[in-house]
N, C-alpha and C positions, 0 to 999 in steps of 0.2 A: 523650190530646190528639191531635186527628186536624188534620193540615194540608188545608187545602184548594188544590188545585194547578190554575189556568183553563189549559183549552188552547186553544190558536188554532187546531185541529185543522178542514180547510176541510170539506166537503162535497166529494164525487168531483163532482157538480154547479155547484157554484161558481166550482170547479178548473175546468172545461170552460170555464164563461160567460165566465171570467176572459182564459180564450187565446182564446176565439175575440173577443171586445172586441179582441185587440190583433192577432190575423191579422183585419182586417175583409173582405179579401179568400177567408175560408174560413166566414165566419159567413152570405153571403150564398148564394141561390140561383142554384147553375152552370148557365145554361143555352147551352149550345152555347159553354162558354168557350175549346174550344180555339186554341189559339197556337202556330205551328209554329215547330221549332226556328228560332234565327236572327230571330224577330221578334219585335214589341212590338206593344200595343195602345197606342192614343191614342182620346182622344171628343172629337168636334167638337161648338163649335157651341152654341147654347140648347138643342136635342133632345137633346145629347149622342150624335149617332151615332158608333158604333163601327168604327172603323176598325183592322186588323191591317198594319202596315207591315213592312219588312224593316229591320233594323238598318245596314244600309247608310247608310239616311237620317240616323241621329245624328251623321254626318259632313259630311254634307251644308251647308254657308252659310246657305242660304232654311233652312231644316228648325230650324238652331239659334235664329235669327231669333224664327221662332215658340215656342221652348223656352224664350228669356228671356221674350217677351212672356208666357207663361203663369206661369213665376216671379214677375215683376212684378204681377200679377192674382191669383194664388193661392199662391204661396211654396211652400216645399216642405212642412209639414206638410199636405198636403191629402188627405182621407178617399175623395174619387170619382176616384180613378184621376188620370191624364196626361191632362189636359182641354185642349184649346189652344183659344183666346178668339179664333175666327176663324168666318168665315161659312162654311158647307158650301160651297156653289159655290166661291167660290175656293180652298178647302181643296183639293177636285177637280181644280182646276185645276192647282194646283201640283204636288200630288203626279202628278197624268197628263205633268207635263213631268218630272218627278224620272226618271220610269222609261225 
């Protein structure tokens, strides 16, 4: 009498698709992602321009300002990065008075 035993054994491929689903951040293509020590990226805007800021700014008053407004608009599970829901030009503006 023979048992028959189901594995749930994945595929090494599977296995991949499965983490890179949840690093979405390493499923996509890197092009010129560097980020130097000490800073973060944000995307502004409807374009979604990318900006590399210094970490200094997360302390900043104006700077949090805009971190709730993007919370409020997009919450925290959000798949396209640290988007803040502000117009380019005045994004510009502020951040050139931040510095």
């Amino acid at each position: 009498m023979a048992i028959k035993i189901r594995t749930t054994k994945l595929t090494q491929t599977t296995i991949i698709k499965q983490i890179l689903k949840r690093c979405s951040s390493l499923g996509k293509k890197q092009t010129n992602e560097y980020v130097p020590k000490g800073h973060f990226v944000v995307y502004v805007g409807k374009t979604r321009v990318r900006y590399v800021l210094p970490i200094s700014f997360l302390t900043r008053p104006e700077f949090q300002l805009l971190l709730q407004q993007a919370e409020e608009e997009f919450g925290f599970d959000h798949d396209l990065g640290l988007t803040i829901p502000c117009e380019e030009v005045a994004f510009d503006s502020l951040v050139a008075s931040m510095f």
